[in-house]
C-alpha positions in Angstrom: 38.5 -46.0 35.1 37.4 -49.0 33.3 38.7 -52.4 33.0 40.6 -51.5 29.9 44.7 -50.7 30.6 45.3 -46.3 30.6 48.7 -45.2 31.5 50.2 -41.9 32.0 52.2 -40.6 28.9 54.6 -39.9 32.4 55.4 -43.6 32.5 54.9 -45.3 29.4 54.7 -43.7 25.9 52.5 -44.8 23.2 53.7 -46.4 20.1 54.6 -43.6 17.5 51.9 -43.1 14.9 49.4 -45.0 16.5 45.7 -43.9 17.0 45.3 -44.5 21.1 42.4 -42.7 23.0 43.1 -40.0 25.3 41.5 -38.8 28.1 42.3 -35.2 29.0 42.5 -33.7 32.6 38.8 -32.5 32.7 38.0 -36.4 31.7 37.6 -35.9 28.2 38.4 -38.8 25.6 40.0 -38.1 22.5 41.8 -40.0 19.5 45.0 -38.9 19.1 48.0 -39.7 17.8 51.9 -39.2 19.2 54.8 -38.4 16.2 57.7 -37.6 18.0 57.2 -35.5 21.1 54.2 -34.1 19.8 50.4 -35.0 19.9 48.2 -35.1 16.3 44.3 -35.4 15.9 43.7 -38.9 14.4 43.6 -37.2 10.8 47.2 -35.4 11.5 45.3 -32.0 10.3 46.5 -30.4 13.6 49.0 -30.8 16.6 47.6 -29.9 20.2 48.6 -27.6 23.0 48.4 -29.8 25.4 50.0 -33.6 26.8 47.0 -35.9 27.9 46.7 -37.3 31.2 46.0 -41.1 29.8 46.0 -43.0 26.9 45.1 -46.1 25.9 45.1 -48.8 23.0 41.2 -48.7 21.5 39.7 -51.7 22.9 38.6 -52.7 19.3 42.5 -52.3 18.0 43.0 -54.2 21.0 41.0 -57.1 20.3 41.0 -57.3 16.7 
């Protein structure tokens, strides 16, 4: 992975209602966003089936 921090939603849960990237278990980075115990696209239009294997703070939230 790269130098930037990913955890496992396992050990360490995002904060709520925070855009974070994602990476899925076929290595596939999305922008999501956890409310509760459930995970939203970035716009909140939908939920998904599924509980990432990473996330991560956006290096440029990060930074800013």
């Amino acid at each position: 992975m790269s130098e930037q921090e990913w955890f496992s939603p396992n050990d360490k849960r995002p904060p709520d209602g925070v855009v974070v990237d994602t990476l899925n278990s076929a290595g596939q980075m999305s922008q999501l966003v956890l409310k509760g115990n459930m995970w939203w696209f970035a716009d909140m239009s939908m939920y998904i089936y599924y509980v990432p294997k990473f996330w991560r703070i956006p290096p440029e939230v990060k930074n800013a």
